[in-house]
N, C-alpha and C positions, 0 to 999 in steps of 0.2 A: 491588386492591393486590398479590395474591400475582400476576399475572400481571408484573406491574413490576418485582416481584422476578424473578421467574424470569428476565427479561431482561437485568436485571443482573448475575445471576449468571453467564450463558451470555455476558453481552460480559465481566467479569471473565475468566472461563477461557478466552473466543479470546484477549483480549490477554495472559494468559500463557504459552499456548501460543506466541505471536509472537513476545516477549519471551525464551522460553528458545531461539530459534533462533538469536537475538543481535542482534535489532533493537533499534534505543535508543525508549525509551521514548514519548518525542515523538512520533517518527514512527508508532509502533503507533497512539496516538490519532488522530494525524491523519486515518491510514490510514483504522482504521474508521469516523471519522467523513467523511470523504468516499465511502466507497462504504458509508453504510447500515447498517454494523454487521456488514456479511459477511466474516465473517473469510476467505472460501475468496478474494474479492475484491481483499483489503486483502493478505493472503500476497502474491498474484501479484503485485500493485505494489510487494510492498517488496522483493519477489526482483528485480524488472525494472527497480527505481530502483537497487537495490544493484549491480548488472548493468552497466547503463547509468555510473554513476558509477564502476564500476570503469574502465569504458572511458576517462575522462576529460571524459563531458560533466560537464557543470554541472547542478545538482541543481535550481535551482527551473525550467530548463527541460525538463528530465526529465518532473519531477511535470507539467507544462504538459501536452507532448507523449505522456502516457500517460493521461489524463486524457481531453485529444482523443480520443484512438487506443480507448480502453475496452479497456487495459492489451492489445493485442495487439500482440505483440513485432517483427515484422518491419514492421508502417507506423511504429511510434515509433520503429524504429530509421532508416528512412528518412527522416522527419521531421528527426530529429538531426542526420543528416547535411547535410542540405540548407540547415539556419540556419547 
């Protein structure tokens, strides 16, 4: 039981930390539940979806092509381009 906690407690404090960068809250969950609960992970996606949508792509292809990619920034950004 106390280990369940500890992991609660440690995914409470990544999605704070994610949360005071200025992610909205949605996506912090989402985040960490698509890659496992690893914040260092779930960071880079939401830096590279926020990234990416700056750019003007479209967000649920974003999340797609970063997904594929295992958030690495120069094939998803080539991906994007090419749809």
């Amino acid at each position: 039981p106390s280990c369940l906690l500890l992991q609660f407690l440690s995914y409470l404090g990544a999605c704070d930390r994610l949360l005071k960068q200025g992610y909205e809250e949605g996506q912090v969950e989402e985040a960490m539940e698509m890659f496992q609960y690893s914040e260092k992970k779930a960071a880079e996606f939401l830096r590279l979806l926020a990234q990416f949508n700056d750019m003007g792509f479209q967000q649920n292809e974003i999340k797609e092509v970063l997904l594929l990619c295992g958030n690495q920034r120069e094939k998803a950004l080539e991906e994007l381009v090419m749809k």
